[in-house]
C-alpha positions as CSV (number, residue, x, y, z in Angstrom):
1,X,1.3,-29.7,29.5
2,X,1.3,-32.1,26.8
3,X,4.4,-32.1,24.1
4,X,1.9,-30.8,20.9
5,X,0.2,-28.0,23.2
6,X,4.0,-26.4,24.0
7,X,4.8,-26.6,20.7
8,X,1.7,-24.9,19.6
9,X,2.1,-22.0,22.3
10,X,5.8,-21.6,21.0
11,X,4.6,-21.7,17.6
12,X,2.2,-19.1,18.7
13,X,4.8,-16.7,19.9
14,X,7.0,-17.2,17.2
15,X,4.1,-15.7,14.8
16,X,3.0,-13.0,17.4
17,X,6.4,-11.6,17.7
18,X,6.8,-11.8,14.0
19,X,3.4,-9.9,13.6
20,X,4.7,-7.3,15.8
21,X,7.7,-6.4,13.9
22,X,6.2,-6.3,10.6
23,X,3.0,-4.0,11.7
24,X,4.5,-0.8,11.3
25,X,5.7,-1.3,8.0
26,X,1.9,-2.5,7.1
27,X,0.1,0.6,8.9
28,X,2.7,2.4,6.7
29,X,1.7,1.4,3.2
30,X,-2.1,1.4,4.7
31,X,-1.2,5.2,5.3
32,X,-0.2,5.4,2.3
33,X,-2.8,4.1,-0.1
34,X,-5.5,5.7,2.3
35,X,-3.9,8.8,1.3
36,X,-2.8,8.3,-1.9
37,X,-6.1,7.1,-3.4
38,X,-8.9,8.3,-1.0
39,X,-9.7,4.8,0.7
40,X,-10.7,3.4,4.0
41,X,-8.4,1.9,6.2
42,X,-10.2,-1.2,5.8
43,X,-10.4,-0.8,2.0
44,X,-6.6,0.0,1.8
45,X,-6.3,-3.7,4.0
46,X,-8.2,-5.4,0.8
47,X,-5.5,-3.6,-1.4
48,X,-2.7,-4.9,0.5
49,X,-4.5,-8.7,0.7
50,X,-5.5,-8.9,-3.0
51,X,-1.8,-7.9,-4.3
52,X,0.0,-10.1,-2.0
53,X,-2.4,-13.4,-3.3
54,X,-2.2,-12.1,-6.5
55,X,1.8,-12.0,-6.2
56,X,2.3,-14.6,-4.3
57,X,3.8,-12.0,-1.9
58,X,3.7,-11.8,2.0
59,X,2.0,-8.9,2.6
60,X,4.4,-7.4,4.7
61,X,6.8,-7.4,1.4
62,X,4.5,-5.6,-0.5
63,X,4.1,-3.1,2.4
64,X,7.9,-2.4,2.2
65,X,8.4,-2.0,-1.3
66,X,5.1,1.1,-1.2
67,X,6.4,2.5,1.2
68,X,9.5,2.4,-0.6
69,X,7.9,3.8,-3.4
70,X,7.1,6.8,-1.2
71,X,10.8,7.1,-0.3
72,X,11.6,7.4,-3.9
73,X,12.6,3.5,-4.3
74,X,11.4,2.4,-7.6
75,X,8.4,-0.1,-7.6
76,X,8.5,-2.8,-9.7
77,X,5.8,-2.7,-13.0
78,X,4.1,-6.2,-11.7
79,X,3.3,-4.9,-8.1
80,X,2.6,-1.4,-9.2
81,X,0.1,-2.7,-12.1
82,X,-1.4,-5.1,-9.5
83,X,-1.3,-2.3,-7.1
84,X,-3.4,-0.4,-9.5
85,X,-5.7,-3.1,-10.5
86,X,-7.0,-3.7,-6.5
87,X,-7.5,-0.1,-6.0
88,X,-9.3,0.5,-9.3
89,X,-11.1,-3.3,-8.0
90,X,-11.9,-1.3,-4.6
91,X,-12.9,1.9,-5.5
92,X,-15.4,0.2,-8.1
93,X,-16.6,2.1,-11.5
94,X,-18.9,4.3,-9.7
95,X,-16.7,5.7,-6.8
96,X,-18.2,9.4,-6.6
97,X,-17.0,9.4,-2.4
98,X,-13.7,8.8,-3.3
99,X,-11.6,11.8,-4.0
100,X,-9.8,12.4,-7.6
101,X,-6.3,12.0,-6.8
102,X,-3.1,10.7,-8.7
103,X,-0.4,8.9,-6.4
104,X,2.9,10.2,-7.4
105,X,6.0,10.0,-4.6
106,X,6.9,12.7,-2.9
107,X,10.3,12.4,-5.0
108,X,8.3,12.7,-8.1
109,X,6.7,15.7,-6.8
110,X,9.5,17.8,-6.0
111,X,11.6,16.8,-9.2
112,X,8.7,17.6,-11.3
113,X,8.3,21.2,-9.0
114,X,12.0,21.6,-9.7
115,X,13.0,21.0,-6.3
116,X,10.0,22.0,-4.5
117,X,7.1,20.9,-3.3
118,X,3.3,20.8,-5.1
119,X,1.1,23.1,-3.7
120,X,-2.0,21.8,-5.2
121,X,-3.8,20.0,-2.6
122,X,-4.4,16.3,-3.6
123,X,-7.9,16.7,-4.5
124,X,-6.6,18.8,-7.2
125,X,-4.8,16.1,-8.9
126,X,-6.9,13.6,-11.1
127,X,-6.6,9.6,-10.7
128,X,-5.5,7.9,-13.9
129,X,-4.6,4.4,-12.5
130,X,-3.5,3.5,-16.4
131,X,-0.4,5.5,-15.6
132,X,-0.1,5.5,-11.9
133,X,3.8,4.9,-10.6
134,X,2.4,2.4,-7.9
C-alpha cells in the first residue's frame, strides 16, 4: 500500500470516528426541530445545513447549542434568527401540512405554567417565527 493511500484510509477513520461522536447530538437537534416546528427529518437536515453555511458553523455546533436551547441554555439572537429564517425558508409561505406550533423550551414552559407543565398539546400553540426563542 502506497504512502498517499494510508494516509487517506487514516484520514478516513479520523473523520468516521469524528462522525460518530458528534451523531447523537445531531439526531438530537433534528428531534428537536421535527418537533418543535412540524418538519420532516429530512427537512429538519436542511435546517441544520442552511444555519451552519449561513454561520459559518459546523453543524454539529449548532446542534449543541438547540439542544441547549431545549435544556434551558440561552441561544444566541444570530443562530436563533437564522434558525428561524431556514424553518420559515423550509416550511415555505403556503405550508398548510405543517402543524401551527410555537417552539418555546421546556424551561420556558414550566416558568411560564408557574412550575408546571403546559397542557395544551403543541398543535394548540400558534407559530410566530418573528418572536420565536430559537
Amino acid at each position: 500500500m502506497s504512502g498517499d493511500a494510508e494516509q487517506d484510509l487514516r484520514t478516513e477513520v479520523v473523520q468516521l470516528k469524528r462522525a460518530m461522536q458528534t451523531r447523537p447530538v445531531i439526531d438530537l437537534a433534528r428531534g428537536v426541530l421535527m418537533a418543535s416546528f412540524g418538519l420532516s427529518a429530512d427537512d429538519a437536515w436542511s435546517v441544520l445545513v442552511e444555519v451552519s453555511q449561513h454561520t459559518n458553523t459546523k453543524v454539529h455546533h449548532v446542534a449543541e447549542d438547540l439542544v441547549g436551547a431545549v435544556n434551558g441554555d440561552p441561544l444566541p439572537d444570530p443562530l436563533r434568527q437564522q434558525v428561524s429564517t431556514a424553518v420559515a425558508e423550509v416550511l415555505g409561505p403556503d405550508a398548510p401540512d405543517h402543524p401551527s406550533v410555537e417552539w418555546r423550551s421546556p424551561a420556558d414552559r414550566r416558568s411560564q405554567a408557574g412550575g408546571e407543565r403546559s397542557t395544551l398539546p403543541m398543535s394548540d400553540h400558534r407559530r410566530d417565527l418573528s418572536s420565536d426563542p430559537l
